[in-house]
C-alpha positions as a Markdown table, in Angstrom:
| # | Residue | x | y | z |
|---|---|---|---|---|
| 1 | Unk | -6.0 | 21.9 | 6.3 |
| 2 | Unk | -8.1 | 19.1 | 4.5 |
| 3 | Unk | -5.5 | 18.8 | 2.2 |
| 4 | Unk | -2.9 | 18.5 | 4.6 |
| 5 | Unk | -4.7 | 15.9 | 6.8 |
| 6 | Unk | -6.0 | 14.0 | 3.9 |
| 7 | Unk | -3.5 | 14.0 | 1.0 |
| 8 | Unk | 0.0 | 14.9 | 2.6 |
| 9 | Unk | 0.3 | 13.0 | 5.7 |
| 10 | Unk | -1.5 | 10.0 | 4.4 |
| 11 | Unk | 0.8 | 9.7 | 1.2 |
| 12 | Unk | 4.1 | 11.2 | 2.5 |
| 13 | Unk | 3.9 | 10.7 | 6.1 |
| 14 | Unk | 6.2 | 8.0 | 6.2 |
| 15 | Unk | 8.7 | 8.9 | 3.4 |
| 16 | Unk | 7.5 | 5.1 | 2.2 |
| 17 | Unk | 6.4 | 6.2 | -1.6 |
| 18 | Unk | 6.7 | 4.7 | -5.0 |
| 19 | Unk | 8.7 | 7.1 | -7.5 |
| 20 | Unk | 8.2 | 7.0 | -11.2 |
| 21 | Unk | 12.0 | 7.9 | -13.0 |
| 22 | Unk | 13.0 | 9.5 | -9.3 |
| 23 | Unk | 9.9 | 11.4 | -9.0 |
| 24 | Unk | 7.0 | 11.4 | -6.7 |
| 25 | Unk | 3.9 | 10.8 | -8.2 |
| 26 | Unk | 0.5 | 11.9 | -7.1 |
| 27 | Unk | -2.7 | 11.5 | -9.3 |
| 28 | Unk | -6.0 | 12.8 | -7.9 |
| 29 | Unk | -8.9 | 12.0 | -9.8 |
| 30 | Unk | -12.4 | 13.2 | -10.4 |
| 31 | Unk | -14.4 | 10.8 | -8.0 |
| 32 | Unk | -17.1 | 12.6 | -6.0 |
| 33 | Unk | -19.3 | 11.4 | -3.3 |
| 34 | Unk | -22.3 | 12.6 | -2.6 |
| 35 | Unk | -23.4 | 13.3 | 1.2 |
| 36 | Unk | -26.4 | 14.1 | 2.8 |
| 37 | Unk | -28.2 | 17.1 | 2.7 |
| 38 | Unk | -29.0 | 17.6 | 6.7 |
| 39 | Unk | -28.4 | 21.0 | 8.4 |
| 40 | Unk | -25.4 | 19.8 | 10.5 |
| 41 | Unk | -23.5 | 19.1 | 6.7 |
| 42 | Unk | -24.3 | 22.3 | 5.1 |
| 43 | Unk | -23.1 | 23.9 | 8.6 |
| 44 | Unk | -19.7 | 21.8 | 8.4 |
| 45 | Unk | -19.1 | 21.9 | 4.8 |
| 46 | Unk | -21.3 | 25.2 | 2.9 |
| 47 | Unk | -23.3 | 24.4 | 0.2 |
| 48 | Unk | -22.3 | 25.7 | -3.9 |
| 49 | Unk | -24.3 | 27.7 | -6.3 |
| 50 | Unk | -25.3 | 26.9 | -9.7 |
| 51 | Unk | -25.6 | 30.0 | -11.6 |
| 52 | Unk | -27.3 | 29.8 | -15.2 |
């Protein structure tokens, strides 16, 4: 659903894209933000695991 709501109806919503030699082109880089660490975030969004 985040993906949905976030990538796919923001970019192709409208069917008003750029296309590079009659293709659509999506590029998605690494970028990360960092939020805070408060109950009601790890509730919404989980934590991850580092395993060593």
């Amino acid at each position: 659903i985040l993906n949905q709501k976030a990538v796919l109806d923001v970019l192709y919503g409208d069917d008003n894209y750029e296309k590079a030699w009659g293709f659509r082109l999506l590029v998605i880089d690494g970028s990360k933000i960092h939020l805070p660490n408060t109950p009601e975030i790890i509730q919404e969004f989980g934590t991850i695991r580092f395993e060593t």
